[in-house]
ZAPA-52371 format. One line per 2 residues: for each residue x negated, y negated, z of C-alpha. Coordinates in Angstrom, 3 decimals. Layout:
N
X/Y/Z ~ ...
REM end
This chain:
434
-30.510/-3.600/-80.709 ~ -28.559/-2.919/-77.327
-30.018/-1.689/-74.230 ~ -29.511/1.586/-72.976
-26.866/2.141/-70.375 ~ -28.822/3.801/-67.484
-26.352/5.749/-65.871 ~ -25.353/8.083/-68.783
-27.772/7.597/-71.795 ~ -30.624/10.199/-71.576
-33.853/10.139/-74.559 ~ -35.841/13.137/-74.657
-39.256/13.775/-75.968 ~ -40.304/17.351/-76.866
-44.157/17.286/-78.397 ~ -44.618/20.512/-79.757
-47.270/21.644/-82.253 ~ -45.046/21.529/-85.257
-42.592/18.545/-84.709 ~ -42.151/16.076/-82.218
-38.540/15.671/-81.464 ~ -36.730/12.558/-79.644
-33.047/13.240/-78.827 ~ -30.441/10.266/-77.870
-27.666/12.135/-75.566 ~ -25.166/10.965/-73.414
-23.986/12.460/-70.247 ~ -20.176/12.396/-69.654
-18.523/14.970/-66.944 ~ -21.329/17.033/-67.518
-20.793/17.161/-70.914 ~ -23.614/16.016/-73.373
-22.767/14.041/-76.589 ~ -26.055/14.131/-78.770
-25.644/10.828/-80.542 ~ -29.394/10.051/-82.014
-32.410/12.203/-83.383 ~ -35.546/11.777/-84.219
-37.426/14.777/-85.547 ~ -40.992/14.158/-87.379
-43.778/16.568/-88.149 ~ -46.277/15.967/-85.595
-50.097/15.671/-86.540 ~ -52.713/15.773/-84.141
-51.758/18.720/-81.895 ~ -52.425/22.257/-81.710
-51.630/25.353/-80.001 ~ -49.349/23.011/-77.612
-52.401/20.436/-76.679 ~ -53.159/16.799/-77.759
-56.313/16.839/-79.832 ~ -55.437/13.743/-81.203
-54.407/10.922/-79.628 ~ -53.727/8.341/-82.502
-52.602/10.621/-84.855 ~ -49.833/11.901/-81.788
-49.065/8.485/-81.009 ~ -47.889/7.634/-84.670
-45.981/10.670/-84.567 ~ -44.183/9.961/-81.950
-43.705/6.519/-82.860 ~ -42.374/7.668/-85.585
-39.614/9.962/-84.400 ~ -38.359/7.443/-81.738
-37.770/4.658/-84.369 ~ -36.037/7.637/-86.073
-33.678/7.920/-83.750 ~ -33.300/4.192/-83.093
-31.966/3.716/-86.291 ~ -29.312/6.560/-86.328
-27.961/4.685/-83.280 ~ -29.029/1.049/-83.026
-30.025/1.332/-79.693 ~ -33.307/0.440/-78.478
-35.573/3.411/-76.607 ~ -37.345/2.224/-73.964
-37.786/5.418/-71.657 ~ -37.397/8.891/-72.168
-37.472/12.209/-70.167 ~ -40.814/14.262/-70.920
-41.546/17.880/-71.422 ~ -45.076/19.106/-70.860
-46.270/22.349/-72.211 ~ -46.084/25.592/-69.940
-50.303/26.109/-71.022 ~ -52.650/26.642/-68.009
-49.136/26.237/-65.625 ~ -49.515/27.825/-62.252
-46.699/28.857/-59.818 ~ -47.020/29.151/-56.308
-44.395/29.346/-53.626 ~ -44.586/26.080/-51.014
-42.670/25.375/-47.807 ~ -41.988/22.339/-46.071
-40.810/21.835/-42.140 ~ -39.435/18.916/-40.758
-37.371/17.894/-37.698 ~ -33.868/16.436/-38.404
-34.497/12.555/-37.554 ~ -30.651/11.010/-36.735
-29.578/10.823/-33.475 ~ -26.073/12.585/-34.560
-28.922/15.528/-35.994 ~ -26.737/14.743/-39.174
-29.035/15.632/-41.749 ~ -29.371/12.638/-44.380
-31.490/11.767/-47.765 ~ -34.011/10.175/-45.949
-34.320/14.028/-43.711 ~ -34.602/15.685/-47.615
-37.055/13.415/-48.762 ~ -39.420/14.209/-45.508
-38.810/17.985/-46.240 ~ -39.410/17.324/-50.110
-43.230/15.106/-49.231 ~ -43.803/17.958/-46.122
-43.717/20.989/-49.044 ~ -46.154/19.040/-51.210
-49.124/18.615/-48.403 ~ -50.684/22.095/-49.540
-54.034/20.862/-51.219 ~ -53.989/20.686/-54.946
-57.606/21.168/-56.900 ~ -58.651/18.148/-58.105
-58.519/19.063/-61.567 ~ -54.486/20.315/-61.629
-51.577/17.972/-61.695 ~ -48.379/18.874/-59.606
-45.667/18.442/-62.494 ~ -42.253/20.224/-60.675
-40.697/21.414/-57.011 ~ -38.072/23.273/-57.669
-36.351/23.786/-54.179 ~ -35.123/27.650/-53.903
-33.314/27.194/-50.789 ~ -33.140/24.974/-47.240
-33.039/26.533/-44.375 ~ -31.401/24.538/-41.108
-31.833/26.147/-37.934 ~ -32.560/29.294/-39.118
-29.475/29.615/-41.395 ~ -30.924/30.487/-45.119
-29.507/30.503/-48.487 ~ -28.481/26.815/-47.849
-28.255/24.860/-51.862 ~ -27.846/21.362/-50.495
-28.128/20.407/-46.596 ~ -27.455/16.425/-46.711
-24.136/16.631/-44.289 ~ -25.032/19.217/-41.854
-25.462/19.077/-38.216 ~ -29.269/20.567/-37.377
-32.545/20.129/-35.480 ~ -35.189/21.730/-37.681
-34.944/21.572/-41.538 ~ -37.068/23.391/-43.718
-37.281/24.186/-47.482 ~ -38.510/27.057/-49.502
-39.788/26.332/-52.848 ~ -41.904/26.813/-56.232
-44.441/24.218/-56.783 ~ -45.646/23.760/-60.758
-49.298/22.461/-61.149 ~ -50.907/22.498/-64.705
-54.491/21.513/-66.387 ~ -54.893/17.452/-65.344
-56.467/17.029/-68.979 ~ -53.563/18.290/-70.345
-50.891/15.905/-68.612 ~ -53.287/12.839/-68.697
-53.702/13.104/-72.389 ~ -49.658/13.736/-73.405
-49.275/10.743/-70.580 ~ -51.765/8.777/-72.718
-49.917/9.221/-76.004 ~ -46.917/7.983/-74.409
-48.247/5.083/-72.763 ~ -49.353/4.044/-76.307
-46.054/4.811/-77.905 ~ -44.976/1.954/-75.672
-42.493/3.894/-73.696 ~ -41.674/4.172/-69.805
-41.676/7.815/-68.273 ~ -37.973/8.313/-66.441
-39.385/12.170/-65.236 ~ -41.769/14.931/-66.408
-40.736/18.425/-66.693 ~ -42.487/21.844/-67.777
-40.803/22.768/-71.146 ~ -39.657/26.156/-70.518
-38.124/25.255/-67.198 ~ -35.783/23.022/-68.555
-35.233/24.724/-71.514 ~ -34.723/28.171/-69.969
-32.457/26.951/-67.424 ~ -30.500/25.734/-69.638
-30.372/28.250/-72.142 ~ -29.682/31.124/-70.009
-26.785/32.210/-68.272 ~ -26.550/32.174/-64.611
-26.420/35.800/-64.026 ~ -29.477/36.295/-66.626
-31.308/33.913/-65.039 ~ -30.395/35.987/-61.605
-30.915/39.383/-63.285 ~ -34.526/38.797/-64.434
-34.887/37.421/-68.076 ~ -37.685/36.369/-70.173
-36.879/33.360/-72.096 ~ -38.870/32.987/-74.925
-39.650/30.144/-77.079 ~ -41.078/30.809/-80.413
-42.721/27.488/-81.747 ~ -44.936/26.386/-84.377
-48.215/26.589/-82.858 ~ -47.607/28.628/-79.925
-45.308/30.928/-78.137 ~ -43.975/30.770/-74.607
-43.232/32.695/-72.309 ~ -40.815/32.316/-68.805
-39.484/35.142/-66.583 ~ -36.305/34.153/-64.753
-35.349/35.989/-61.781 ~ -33.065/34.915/-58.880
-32.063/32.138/-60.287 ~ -35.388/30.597/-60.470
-38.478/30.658/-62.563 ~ -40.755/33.087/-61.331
-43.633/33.052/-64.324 ~ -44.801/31.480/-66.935
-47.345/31.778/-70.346 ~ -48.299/30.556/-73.278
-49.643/32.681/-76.540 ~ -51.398/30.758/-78.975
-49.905/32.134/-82.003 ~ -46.962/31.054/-83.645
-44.277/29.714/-86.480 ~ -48.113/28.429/-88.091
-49.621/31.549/-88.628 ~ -46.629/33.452/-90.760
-46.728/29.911/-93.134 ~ -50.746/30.432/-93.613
-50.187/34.462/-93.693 ~ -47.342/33.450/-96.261
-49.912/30.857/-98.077 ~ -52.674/33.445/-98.510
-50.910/36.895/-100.014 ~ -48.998/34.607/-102.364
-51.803/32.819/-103.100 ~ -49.605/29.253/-102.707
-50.257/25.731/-101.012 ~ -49.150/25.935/-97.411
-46.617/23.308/-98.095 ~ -44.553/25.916/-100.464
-45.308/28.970/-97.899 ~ -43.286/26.717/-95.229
-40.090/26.152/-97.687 ~ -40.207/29.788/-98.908
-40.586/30.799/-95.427 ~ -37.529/28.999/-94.519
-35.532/29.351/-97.523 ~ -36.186/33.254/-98.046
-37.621/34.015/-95.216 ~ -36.679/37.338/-93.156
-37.977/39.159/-90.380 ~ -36.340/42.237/-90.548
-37.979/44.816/-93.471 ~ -34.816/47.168/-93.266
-32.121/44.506/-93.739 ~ -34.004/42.321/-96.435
-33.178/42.087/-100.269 ~ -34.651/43.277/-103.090
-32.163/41.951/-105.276 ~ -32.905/38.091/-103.984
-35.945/36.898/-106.092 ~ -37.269/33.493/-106.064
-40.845/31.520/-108.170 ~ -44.063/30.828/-106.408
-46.178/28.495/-107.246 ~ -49.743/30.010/-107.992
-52.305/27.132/-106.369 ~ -55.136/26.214/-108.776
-52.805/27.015/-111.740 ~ -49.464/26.397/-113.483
-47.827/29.433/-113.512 ~ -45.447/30.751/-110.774
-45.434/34.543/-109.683 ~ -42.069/36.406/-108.889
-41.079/37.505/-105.414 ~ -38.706/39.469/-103.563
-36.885/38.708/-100.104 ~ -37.978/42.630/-98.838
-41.765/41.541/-100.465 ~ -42.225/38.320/-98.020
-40.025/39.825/-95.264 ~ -43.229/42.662/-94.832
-45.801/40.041/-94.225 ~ -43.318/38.304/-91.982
-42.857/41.378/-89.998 ~ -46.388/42.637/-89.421
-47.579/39.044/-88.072 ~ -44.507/38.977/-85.961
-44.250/42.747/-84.838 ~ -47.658/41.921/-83.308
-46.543/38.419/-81.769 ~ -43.865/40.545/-79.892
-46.800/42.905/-79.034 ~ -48.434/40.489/-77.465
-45.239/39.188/-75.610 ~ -45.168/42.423/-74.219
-48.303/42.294/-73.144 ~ -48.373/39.349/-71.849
-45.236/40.685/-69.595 ~ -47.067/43.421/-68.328
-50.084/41.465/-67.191 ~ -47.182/39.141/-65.011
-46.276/42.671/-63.451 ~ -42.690/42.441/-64.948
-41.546/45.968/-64.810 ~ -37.841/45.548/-65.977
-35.674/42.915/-67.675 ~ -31.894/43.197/-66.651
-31.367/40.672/-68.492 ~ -32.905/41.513/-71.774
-34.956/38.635/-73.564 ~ -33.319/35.312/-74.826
-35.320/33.986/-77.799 ~ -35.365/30.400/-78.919
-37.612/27.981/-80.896 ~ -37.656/27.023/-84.648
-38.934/30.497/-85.524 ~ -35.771/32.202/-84.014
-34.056/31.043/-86.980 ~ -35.503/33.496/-89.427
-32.789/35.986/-90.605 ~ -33.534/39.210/-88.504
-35.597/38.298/-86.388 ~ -33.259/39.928/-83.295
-33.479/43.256/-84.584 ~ -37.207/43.352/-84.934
-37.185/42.046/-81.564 ~ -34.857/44.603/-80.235
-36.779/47.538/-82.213 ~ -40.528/46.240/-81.154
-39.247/45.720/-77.344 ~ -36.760/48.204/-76.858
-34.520/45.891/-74.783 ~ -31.464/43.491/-75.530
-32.320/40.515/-77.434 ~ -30.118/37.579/-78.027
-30.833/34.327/-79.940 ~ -30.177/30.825/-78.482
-29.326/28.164/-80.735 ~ -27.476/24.911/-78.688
-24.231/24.370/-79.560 ~ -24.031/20.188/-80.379
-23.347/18.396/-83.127 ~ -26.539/17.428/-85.515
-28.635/19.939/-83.275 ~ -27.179/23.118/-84.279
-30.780/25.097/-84.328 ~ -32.935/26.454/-81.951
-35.892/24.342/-82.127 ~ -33.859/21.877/-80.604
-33.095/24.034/-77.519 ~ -36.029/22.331/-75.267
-35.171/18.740/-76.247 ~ -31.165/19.511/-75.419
-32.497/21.155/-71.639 ~ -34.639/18.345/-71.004
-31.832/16.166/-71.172 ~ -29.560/18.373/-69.321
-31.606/19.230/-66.366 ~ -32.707/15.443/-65.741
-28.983/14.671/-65.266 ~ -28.661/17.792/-62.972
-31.583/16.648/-61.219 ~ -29.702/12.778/-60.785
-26.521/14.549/-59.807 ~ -28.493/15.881/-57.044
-31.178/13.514/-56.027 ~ -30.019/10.522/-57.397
-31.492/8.284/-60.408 ~ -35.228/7.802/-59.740
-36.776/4.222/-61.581 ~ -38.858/4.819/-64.728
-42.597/4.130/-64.469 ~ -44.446/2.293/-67.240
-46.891/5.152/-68.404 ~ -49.667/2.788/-68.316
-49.159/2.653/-64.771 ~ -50.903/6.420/-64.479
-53.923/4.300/-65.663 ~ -53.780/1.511/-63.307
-55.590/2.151/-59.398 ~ -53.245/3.640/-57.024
-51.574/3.571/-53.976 ~ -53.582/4.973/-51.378
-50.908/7.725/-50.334 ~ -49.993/9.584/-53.152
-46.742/10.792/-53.118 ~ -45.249/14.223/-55.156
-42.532/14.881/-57.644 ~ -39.149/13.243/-57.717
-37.496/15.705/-55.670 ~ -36.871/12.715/-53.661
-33.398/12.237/-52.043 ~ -30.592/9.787/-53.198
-27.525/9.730/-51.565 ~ -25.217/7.024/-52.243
-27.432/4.716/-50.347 ~ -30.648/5.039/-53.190
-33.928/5.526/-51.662 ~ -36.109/2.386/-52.083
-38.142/3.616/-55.578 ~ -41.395/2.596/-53.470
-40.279/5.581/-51.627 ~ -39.538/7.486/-54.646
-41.699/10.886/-55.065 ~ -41.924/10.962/-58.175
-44.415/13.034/-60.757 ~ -45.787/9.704/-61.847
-46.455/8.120/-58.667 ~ -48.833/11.129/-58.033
-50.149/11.751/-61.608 ~ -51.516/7.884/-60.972
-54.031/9.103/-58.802 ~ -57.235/10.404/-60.619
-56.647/8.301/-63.879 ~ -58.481/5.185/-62.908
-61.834/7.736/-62.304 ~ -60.558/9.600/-65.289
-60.405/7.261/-68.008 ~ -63.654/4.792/-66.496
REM end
């Protein structure tokens, strides 16, 4: 098999309750050519956490080779998404002085700012996964994107710092490690997703992006260009199958084909005329259905899944969505499913599905982000160096260092002095693991 060109071949790994999906893509111009998938149902997770590690692992391994042989090349590392549960936000600033003697302000200045953010303590048991700088400020002149080139003396940043559940990295890290595969960068899900999917001036507006998966649903509030808030519901694609399974009195396997197959969200717009044989479980016989019949139990389980988006909204404080609510996920493709959206929370609703060739459906909207926002994140930072997963297990550095939001001009930053998620996420897993 031939090695993967580092500079534009990206993998992506997107575990999700459901299916685990690996996606080959590679960057040209910023344009992304999708050019392998792997997509497997995954065993041994629920509600977006590991409760399985073996059972993960052979998932996994099994959508990677997948993908392998669509395209004959050999996967080695890929770009992670962790799961938005337990995810905290808080806003972070760093201050340094400008170090040149020119007061020309360089990678090596953006790096300092980058570590200076991250020296807020972090409880022991969360795991800082993202920075995501919201502006630089030199001299007192804000609003500044990218600062490498000025002339200043002080340089500071403002920015969001992600931390989640340390149980909950350390055990997706552990899967991976035992997949055999390096770790090129870790990103929350719905960040890179949602950034992707949404339009700038949604994402400046104030949107909710929502992703409706299998096992859960989440849940991120974009306003000023940045993610301001994230959640996770523990209900899901799952539940209509099983709500499916039980009226029609049919193995869960059939619910999910019927589901997908005849499956409609919207009461109103559904068919009476469109009839289709269910298999009675326990028994030969089939029973006789109707679209409209299965579109009602569709509809009450998601009516109150939107319910509790709301909800959920309301508890963040979010008083108004400009931007309406983008919805996404493998449950966004149900016929319908925007107008009960629309009617449940009275606001614009739009569906996301990517737009690439052999991923043309919106469960495979966090796998394409992930992909897109690590090359947006090289663009800007530079390439950082893969770390072996196993590496989170071995004993650390003294220093720990934070996420990559390390600088990389054209002169690369040594990757000893890389921040990167993994050289932090290193530090407790020695104790951890013992």
């Amino acid at each position: 098999m031939q090695k993967l060109n580092h500079q534009e071949i990206y993998v992506s790994l997107d575990i999700g309750s459901s299916s685990i999906k690996v996606l080959i893509g590679e960057m040209n111009d910023d344009q992304l050519h999708v050019i392998g998938v792997g997509h497997v149902k995954s065993t041994g997770i629920r509600k977006g956490a590991i409760v399985d590690i073996d059972a993960t692992v052979q998932s996994i391994k099994k959508a990677v080779d997948q993908a392998e042989r669509m395209t004959g090349i050999k996967i080695e590392e890929v770009v992670l998404g962790v799961p938005a549960n337990q995810t905290i936000l808080q806003p972070v600033k760093g201050v340094v002085a400008v170090n040149g003697e020119d007061r020309e302000i360089t990678d090596d200045d953006l790096a300092r700012v980058i570590d200076s953010a991250q020296v807020m303590s972090i409880p022991p048991e969360r795991e800082l996964v993202n920075l995501i700088p919201k502006q630089f400020i030199v001299d007192n002149l804000d609003e500044i994107k990218d600062p490498r080139g000025m002339i200043g003396i002080r340089l500071e940043m403002d920015a969001t710092m992600i931390t989640t559940s340390k149980t909950l990295v350390h055990n997706v890290l552990r899967c991976v490690e035992r997949a055999g595969l390096q770790i090129r960068e870790i990103y929350l899900q719905p960040l890179a997703a949602g950034n992707f999917a949404l339009k700038e001036d949604e994402k400046n507006q104030g949107t909710a992006y929502i992703d409706l998966g299998g096992g859960s649903t989440t849940i991120a509030v974009f306003q000023d260009g940045l993610l301001k808030n994230t959640a996770v519901i523990p209900v899901g694609g799952d539940h209509i199958t099983k709500d499916l399974s039980i009226v029609l009195k049919t193995p869960t396997e059939q619910a999910e084909k019927i589901k997908k197959q005849y499956g409609h969200a919207f009461y109103d717009d559904a068919s009476d005329e469109q009839l289709f044989d269910v298999p009675v479980v326990g028994t030969d016989t089939t029973d006789q259905y109707s679209q409209r019949y299965i579109s009602e139990i569709i509809g009450v389980r998601l009516e109150e899944l939107f319910e509790l988006v709301l909800d959920e909204l309301a508890r963040m404080g979010v008083q108004d969505l400009p931007g309406g609510i983008v919805i996404s996920g493998g449950v966004a493709q149900l016929e319908g499913i925007a107008q009960l959206a629309r009617q449940i929370m009275l606001t614009r609703v739009r569906i996301y599905t990517p737009d690439y060739i052999g991923v043309r459906e919106p469960a495979f909207t966090t796998s394409v982000g992930l992909i897109r926002y690590a090359n947006a994140e090289d663009d800007f930072y530079g390439r950082s160096e893969p770390v072996d997963a196993s590496s989170y297990v071995a004993p650390y550095p003294t220093q720990s260092t934070p996420s990559k939001k390390q600088a990389n001009g054209p002169e690369r930053v040594e990757s000893a002095n890389k921040v990167s998620v993994i050289d932090r996420a290193k530090n407790l897993l020695n104790k951890f693991f013992d």
